[in-house]
N, C-alpha and C positions, 0 to 999 in steps of 0.2 A: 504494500500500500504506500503511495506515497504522501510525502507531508502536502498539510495543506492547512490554507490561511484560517483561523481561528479568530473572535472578538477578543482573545488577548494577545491577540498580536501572531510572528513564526511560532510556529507547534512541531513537533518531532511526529513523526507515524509511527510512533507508539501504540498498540493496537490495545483493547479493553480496556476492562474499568480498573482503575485508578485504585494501588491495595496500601494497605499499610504499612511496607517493609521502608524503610528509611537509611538503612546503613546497607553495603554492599558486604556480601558472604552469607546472609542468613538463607532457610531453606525455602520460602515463600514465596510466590511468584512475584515478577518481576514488579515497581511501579512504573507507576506513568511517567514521564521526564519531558516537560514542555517548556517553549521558551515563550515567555510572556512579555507585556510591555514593558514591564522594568526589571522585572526577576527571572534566572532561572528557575520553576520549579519545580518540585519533587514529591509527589505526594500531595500536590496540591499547596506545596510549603515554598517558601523563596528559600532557595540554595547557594547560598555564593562560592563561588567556586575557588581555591589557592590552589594551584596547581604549579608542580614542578615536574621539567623537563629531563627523559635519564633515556638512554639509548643503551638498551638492553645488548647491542651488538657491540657498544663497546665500556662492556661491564661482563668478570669472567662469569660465566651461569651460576658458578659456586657461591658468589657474593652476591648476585639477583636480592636475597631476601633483607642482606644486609644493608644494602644501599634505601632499599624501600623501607625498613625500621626507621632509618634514618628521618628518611622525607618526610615519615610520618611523623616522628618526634619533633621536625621543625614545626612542625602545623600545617604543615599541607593535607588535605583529603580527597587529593587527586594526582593521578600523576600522566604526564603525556608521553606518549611512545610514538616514535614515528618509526616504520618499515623504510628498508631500503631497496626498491626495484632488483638491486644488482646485486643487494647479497642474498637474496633468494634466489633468483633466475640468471645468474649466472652466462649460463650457457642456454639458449633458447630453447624454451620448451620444457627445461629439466628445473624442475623448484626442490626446494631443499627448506625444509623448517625441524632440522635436528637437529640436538645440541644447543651449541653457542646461537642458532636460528629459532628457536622455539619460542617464536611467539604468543603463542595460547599458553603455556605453562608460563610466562612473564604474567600476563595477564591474572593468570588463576593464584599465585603469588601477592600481586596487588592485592587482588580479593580481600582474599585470608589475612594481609593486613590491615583491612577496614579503608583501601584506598580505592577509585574510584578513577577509570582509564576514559581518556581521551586520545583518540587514535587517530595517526597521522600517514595514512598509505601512501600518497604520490596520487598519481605517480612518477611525480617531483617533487622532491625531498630538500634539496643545499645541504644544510647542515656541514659545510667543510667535508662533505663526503663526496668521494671520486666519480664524477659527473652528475652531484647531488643525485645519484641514488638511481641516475638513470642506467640501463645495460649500454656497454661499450660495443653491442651488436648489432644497435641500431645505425651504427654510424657506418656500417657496412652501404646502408643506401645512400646515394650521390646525393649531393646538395647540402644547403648550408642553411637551411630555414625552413625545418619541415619537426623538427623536434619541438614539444610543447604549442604545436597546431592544430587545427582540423586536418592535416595530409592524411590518408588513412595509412600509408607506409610509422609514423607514429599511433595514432589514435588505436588501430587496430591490436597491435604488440601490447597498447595499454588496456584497451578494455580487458583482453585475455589477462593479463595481471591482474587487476583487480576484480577480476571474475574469481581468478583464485584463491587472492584475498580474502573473499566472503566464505565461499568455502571452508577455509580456516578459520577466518576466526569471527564471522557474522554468528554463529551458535554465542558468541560470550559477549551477545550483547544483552543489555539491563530487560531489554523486551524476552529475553532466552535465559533469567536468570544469572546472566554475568556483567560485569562491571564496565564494560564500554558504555562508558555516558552519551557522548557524541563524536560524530566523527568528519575529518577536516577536508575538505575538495581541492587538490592539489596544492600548493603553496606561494603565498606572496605574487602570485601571479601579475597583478598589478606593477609590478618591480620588471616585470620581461614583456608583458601584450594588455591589449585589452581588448580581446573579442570575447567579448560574453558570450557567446552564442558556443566556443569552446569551454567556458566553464559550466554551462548546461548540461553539453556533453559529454566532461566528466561528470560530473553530481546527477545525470542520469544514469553513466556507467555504475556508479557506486548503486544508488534504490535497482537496477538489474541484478544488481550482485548481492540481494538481498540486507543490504543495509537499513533499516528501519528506524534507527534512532536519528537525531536530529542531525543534520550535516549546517556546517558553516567553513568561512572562508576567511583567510588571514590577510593581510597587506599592511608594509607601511604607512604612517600616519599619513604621509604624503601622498600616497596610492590609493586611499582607504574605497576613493568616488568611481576611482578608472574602471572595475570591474565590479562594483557591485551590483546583485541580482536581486530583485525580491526572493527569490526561492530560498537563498541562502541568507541567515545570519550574517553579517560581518563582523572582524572583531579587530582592532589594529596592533601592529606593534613598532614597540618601543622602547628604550633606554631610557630616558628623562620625557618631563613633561606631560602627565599623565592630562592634565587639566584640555592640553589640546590635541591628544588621541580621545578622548572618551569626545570632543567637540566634533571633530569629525568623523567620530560613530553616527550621533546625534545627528546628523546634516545628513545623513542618506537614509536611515531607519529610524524605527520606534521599536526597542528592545531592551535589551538589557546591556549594562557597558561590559567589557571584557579587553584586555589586553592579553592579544591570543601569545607575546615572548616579550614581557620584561628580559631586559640584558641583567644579569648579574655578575658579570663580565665581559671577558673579549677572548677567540681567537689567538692564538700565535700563528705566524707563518716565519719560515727561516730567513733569517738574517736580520729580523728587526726583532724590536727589546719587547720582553715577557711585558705580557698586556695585564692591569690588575682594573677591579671597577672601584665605583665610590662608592662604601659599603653604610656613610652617611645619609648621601642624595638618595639610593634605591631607601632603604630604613624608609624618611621622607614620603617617598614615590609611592610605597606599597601603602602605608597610613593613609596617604590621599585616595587612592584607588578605595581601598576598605570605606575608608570613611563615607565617600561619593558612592557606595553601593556598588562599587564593582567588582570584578571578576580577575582573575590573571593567572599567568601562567609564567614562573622565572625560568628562564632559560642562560644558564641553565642551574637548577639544582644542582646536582651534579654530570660533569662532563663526562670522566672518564679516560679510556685513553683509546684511539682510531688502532685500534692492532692490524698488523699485517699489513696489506695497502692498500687499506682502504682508506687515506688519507685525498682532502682534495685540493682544490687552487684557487686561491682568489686570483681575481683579475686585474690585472690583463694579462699577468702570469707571477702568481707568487703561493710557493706552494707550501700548506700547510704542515704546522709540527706534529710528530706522533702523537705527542702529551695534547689531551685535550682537556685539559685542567681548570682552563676558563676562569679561572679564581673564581670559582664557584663555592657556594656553602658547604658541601661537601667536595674535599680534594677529591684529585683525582686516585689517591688510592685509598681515598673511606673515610679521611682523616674529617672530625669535626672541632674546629676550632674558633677562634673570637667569631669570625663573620657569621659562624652557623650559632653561638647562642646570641647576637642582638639578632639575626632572623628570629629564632625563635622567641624570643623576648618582644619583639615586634607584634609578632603573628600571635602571639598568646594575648595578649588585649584585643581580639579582637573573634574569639569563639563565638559557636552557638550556645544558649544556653545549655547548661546541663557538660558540655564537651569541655573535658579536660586532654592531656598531651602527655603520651607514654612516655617514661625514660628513653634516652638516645642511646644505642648501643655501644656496644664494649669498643671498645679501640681494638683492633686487629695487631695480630704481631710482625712483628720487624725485626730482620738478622741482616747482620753484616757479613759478607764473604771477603774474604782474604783475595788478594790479588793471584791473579791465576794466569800463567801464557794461554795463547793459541802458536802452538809450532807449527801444524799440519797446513797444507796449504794446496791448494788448485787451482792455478792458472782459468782464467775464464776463456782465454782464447783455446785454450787444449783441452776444454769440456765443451765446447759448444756443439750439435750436433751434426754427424759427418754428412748429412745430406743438405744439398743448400737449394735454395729456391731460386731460380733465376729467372732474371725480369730484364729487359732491356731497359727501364729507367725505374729508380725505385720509387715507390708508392708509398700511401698510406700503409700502416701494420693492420689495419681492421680488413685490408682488403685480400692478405692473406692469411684469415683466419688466427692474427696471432692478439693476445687481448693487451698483454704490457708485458715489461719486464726489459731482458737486454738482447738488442738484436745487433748482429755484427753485417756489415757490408764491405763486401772486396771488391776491388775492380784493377785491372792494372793498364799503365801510364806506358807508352812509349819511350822511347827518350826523346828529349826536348828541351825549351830550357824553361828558367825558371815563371811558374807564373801563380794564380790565385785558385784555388780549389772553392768554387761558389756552389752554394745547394737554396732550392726555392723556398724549406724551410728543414726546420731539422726541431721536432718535439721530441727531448725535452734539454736533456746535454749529449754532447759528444766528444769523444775524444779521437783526432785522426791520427792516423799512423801510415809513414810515410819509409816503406821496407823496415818497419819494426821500429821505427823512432819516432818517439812522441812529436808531431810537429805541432799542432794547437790544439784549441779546442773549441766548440760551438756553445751558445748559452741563449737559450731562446728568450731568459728573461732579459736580454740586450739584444735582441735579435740581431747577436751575432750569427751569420749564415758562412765564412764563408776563413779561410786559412793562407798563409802563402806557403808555397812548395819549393824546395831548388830544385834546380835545374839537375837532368839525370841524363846520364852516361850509357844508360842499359834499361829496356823494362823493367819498372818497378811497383811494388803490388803494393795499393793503398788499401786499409781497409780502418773503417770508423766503426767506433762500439759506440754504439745508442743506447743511453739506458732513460727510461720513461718514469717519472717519478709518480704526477697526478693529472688526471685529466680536470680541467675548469669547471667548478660546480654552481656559478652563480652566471645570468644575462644570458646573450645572445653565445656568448663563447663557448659554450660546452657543446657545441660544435667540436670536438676540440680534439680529432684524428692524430693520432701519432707516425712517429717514424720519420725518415730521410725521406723528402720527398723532393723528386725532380721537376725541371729538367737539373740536372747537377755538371757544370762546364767547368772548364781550364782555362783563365782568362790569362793572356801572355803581357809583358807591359806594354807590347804594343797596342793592346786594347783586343788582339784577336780572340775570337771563343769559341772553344769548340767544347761539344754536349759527351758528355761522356757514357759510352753506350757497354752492356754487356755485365751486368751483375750479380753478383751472389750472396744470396743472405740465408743467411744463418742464425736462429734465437733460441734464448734459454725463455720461455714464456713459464711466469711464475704461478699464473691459473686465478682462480678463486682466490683461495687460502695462503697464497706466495708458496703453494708448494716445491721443495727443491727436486733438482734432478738428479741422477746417479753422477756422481762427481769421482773422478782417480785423483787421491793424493798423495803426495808426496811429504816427506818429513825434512822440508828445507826452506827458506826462509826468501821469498822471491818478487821480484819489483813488477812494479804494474797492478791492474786489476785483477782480483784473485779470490775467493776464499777460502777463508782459513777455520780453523777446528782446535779445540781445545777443550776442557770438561772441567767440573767444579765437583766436591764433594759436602754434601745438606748434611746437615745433619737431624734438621725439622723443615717442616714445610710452611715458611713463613715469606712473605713481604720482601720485596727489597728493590734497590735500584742499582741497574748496572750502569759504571762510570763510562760512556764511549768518549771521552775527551781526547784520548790519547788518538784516538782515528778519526780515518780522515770522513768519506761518507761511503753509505751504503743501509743495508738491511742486517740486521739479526734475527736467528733461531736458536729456542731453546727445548732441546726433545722433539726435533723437527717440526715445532709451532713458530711459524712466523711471528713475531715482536712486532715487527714494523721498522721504520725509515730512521737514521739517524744521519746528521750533518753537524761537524764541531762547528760550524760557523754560528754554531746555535740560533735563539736562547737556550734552547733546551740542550741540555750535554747528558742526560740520563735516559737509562730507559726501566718503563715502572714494569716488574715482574710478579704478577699474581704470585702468591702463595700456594696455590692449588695448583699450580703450571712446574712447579718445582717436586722432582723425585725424592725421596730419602734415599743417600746413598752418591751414584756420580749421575752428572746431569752433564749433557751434551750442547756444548755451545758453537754454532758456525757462525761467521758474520761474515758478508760482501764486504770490502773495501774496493771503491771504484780508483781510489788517489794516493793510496798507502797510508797505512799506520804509521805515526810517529814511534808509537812502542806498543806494540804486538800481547796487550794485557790489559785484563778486565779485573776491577773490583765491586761488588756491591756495596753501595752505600744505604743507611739507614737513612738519609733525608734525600729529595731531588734535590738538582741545578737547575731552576727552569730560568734562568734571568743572567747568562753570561752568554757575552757576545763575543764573535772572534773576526771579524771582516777578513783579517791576514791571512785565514784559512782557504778561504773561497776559493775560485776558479779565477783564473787572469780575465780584467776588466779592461776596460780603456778610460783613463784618467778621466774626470767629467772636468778639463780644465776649457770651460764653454762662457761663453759672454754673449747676452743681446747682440742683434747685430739689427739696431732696428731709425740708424739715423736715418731723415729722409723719408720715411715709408708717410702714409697717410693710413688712421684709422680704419678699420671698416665696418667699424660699430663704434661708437661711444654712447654711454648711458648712464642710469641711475638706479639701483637694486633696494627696491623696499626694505624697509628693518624689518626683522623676526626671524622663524627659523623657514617660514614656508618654503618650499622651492619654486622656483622664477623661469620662464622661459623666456627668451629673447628672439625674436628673429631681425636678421638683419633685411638692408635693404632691398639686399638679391644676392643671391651665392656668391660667395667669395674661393677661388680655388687655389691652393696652397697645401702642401704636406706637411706643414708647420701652424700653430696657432697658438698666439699670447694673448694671456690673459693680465691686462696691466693694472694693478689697483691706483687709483688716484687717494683714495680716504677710504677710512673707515669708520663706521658708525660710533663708535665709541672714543675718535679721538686719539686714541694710540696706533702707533708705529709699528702695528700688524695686520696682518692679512692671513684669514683659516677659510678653506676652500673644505665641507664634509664632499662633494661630490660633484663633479663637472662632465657633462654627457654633451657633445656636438651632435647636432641635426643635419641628418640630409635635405635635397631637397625636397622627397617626400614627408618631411616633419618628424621623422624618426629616426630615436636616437642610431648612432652609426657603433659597428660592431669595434670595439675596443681590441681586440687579438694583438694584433699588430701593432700597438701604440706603445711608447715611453717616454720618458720626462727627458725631454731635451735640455732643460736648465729650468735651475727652481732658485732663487735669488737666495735662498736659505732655508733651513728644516731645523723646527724645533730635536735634538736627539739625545739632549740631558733629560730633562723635567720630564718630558711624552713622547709618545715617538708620532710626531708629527711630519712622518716623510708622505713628499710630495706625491708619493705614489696612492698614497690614501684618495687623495683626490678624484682618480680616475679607478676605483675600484670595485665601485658599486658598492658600498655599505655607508650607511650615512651617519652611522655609531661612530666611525673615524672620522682623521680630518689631517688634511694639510696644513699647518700650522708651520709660519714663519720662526726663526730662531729667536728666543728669548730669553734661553737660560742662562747663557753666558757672555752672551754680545747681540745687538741686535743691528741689523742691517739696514745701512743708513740711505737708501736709495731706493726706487720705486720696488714695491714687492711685483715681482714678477712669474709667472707660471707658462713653461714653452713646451707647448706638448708635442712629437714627432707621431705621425699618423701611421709611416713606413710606408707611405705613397703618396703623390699629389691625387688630390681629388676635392670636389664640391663640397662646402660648409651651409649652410643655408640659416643657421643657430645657434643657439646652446641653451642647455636645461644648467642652472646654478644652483645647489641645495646648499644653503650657507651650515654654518657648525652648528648643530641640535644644541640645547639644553633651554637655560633660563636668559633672559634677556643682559644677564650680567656679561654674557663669556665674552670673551675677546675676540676680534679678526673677520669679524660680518663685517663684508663689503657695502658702502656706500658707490662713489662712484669710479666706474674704471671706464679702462678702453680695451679692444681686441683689435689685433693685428692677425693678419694668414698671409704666408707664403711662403714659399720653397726654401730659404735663406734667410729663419731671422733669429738662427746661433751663428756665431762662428768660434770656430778650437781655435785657440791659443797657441 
């Protein structure tokens, strides 16, 4: 049956009368659960909802009960679970809900704690998960704008998902005696499209698939109008400012308020500083929401950690840390400390009558291991498999059937003389080898593509190891096909170029699980990319964090279970090991290194590193020694940007075409000597925003990187939680704040979307008035 319009207001199709169970777990039939003008309610009762956010997928199964004691103990009476596309279906067609996937046994858990689930299927997810949750086998079909549409090559692969979703877990809904309250119709949608007439038909896929309890729909406060539907609920979210989300609930419906993800922190992504929230302002946020009769959801309670790799990337390429710790109230390995009792102290003023708040559980244990080698070791190039594929120009990896991991390509070179190895793109690093010598490497977060070669005397056999980290989980980029991709030429200094034809590739594909392959080793000690092997001896099965500082990047396994990703360029320099994941007795440790170990040794520590940074460590860059180059030029916009946090569209007076565009601040609303950019999105000249992949920060006049990490790359990243923010902490820049973003081609401008920095009208660096420049030339290097 589906929902249908009611005199007090959205109602869920909830089918019969209306009983008197009121807590989730008892043996009673289900009640009613509708959503009215100003309440949810329950029983005919107004219910307000505290819900926290936990992803059962990365929480070990073993600790499932613990983390939900928890939540319960802060005062939440709900908790929200989002499914990820891709870690059930994997492979098309083949679903998988055992084990570490057992999403009805998450649920049946909640239960039995008195908690009370909001389910979150896709089937589009973000979440910092590897193409937010979509399968990497869609992208087998051609084109660059057919995902999260009406195409039926998408629409189709999703209805059958969430066809089988209901399947599973439509039985444990509150109409079926189980605790799924309500459930969510794809995600923030409003942030990527607005065709309604596509979130119809998802939110009719879901009532097909037997869904009957009430569905609603999420967007930023900014989004909230873009896609809302009568049929669905809306509900917004937010980090600060609750006063003007719950306003622009208001502005589209008559309901009840709900902030469907307070931030209760942030994301890391590698190479910039461990993200922490204000555990003041939220305290503040969530009082106001309660007070105003609303609803909410933190996101997150607790984070946990992305095991194995399913880690994903923000945009326009910066890929996410293992640890997803999010300085959440509950660490990411169970720990509850100050932040989780003012939560709780918060949330305890503010019960139903009669409801009090169990004890928080026990703290979990914690052991330290002794430093231990890895001696054993295996060459990556003399494991990779003896049959290669060959392709006259290399392709996408989706297009031979390979999903991630590290794929090798050969080709060989005539002799000739010296000139420039160019490739069209190359996801995600590379390193080329030029007869066995490291000649450079590729970095698609600089869309570097491309190496210099000398000059050779004899054929010689080039071959580049690709290793694929995350595919882009957020915007139009999760598009976002991997591998060497041609045409790939030999440009000479003369300028001549010639396509380089006839290759062989080769890959270790990790699978699902980062499963490894049959590997020969050796007991010797060996340069280049390789893994190595070593073993620890438990003595209990407890907690702990392994030290990867001393290495360079890659993956570990512990008991042939994928960990996940590590990079010393940090923040993170640890990695968190379940207790339950640990043998009594010796326990088998492998780990990738793509760039070599400094020292070839692991210790666990009893506390993380999530907040040490190493830039020294990285991949060779190219100085950003870059200066305006903008004498002479004539604006081709100047304006003026409302105060507040709204975001702003501009359009100019007719397209501008340039592979470059500045954005100049002239003032700032508050008077001070900065400029904070939360998000900057260019229009075509169909009015819509243009695909970011391909973009970098040509020159940022300065980046907050003591106090916050205000790099300029925030700006273009799609999150409006963050923010570009000029230097302040230690010197401030005494010259127009300027922002140069390189597109990686000329092409038509027609706009820009300006989301100034979120919070209270106090913050700093909201733009007053600026100007925009576009063309081909307005850096020049030094």
């Amino acid at each position: 049956m589906s929902p249908h319009p009611s005199r007090r207001g959205f109602l869920g199709a909830a089918a019969g009368t209306a009983l008197a169970l009121s807590v989730p777990g008892t043996a009673a039939a289900a009640p009613r659960f509708a959503i009215g003008d100003k309440d949810f309610l329950l029983d005919g009762k107004p219910l307000q909802i505290r819900c926290g956010e936990m992803h059962f997928a990365r929480v070990p199964r073993e600790y499932w009960g613990h983390r939900l004691k928890a939540i319960k103990a802060m005062g939440l009476n709900t908790v929200c679970a989002y499914l990820f596309w891709n870690y059930h279906e994997w492979r098309e067609g083949q679903y998988r809900w055992d084990g570490q996937r057992d999403a009805a046994e998450f649920c049946r858990l909640a239960q039995a704690e008195g908690l009370w689930v909001i389910l979150r299927p896709g089937p589009y997810a973000c979440a910092e998960w590897e193409m937010g949750g979509l399968p990497w086998w869609l992208l087998k079909h051609p084109g660059d704008a057919f995902l999260r549409t009406r195409a039926p090559s998408f629409v189709q692969p999703a209805r059958r998902w969430l066809q089988e979703v209901g399947r599973v877990l439509a039985p444990m809904q509150l109409t079926q005696g189980g605790p799924i309250l309500m459930v969510q119709v794809e995600n923030e949608y409003g942030f990527f499209g607005e065709d309604r007439d596509y979130m119809r038909l998802m939110r009719q896929a879901l009532l097909d698939a037997r869904f009957d309890v009430p569905l609603f729909q999420c967007n930023p406060t900014n989004a909230v109008a873009k896609t809302h539907i009568p049929e669905l609920l809306s509900v917004a979210n937010f980090g600060s400012d609750p006063e003007r989300g719950f306003k622009a609930l208001a502005s589209v419906q008559q309901g009840p308020l709900m902030c469907g993800e307070y931030y209760s922190g942030w994301f890391d992504t590698w190479g910039t500083p461990h993200k922490r929230g204000d555990n003041a302002r939220a305290i503040r946020d969530i009082d106001t929401m309660l007070k105003a009769n609303g609803s909410f959801s933190l996101y997150m309670a607790h984070g946990g950690t992305t095991f194995g790799l399913w880690g994903g990337c923000d945009r326009p390429f910066r890929p996410d840390t293992t640890s997803y710790d999010y300085d959440a109230p509950i660490s990411e390995a169970g720990w509850l400390g100050e932040k989780f009792r003012t939560y709780r102290e918060c949330l305890s003023r503010h019960l139903a009558p009669g409801e009090t708040l169990p004890a928080a559980p026990a703290h979990l244990p914690v052991m330290a291991v002794p430093a231990f080698a890895l001696s054993e070791t295996a060459p990556v190039f003399a494991n990779l498999p003896e049959a290669a594929i060959r392709d006259s120009s290399p392709r996408n990896i989706e297009q031979y059937d390979i999903s991630r991991g590290l794929v090798a390509y050969s080709v060989t070179l005539p002799p000739g003389p010296a000139g420039k190895l160019e490739v069209a793109n190359a996801r995600d690093l590379a390193w080329i080898y030029d007869g066995g010598r490291l000649a450079g490497t590729m970095d698609t977060r600089q869309r570097r593509f491309s190496v210099d070669l000398p000059a050779r005397t004899r054929p010689t056999r080039i071959e580049i190891l690709l290793y694929t980290i995350a595919r882009v989980n957020f915007g139009v980029e999760i598009h976002d096909r991997k591998g060497l991709q041609g045409p790939v030429v030999l440009r000479t200094k003369d300028g001549a170029a010639e396509e380089l034809k006839g290759w062989g590739i080769r890959a270790i594909d990790f699978g699902a699980d980062g499963e490894l392959p049959p590997l020969r080793w050796q007991a010797k000690r060996v340069a280049g990319p390789a893994f190595w092997r070593g073993s620890f001896d438990a003595k209990e099965r407890a907690d702990t964090f392994l030290d990867m500082s001393s290495w360079g990047q890659g993956i570990v396994w512990i008991n042939g279970r994928c960990l996940g990703r590590y990079w010393s360029i940090g923040p993170t320099q640890t990695m968190y090991l379940p207790g339950p994941w640990v043998k009594a007795g010796r326990n088998e440790v492998v780990v990738l290194d793509l760039t070599g170990p400094r020292a070839s040794r692991i210790e666990g520590r009893t506390t993380p590193i999530l907040d040490e940074l190493h830039p020294e460590r990285d991949l060779p860059r190219p100085a950003r020694n870059a200066r305006p180059n903008l004498a002479g030029l004539t604006p081709v916009h100047t304006g003026q940007f409302a105060g507040g946090p709204a975001t702003q569209e501009v359009k100019f007076d007719g397209p501008a075409r340039g592979r470059q565009l500045c954005l100049e601040v002239v003032d700032s609303f508050d008077g001070k000597p900065h400029a904070a950019v939360a998000e900057l999105a260019l229009l075509g000249p169909d009015g819509k925003p243009m695909n970011q992949s391909a973009w970098t920060i040509a020159y940022a006049s300065s980046e907050e990187a003591h106090k916050e990490d205000g790099g300029a790359l925030n700006a273009i990243n799609g999150q409006t939680s963050d923010y570009w923010h000029t230097a302040y902490g230690q010197e401030v820049h005494p010259g127009p704040a300027r922002l140069i973003i390189d597109l990686g081609a000329s092409t038509e401008i027609a706009g820009l979307r300006y989301t100034p920095r979120q919070g209270p009208d106090t913050v700093t660096g909201r733009i007053r008035r600026y100007r925009v420049f576009v063309g081909d030339g307005l850096v020049r290097q030094l």
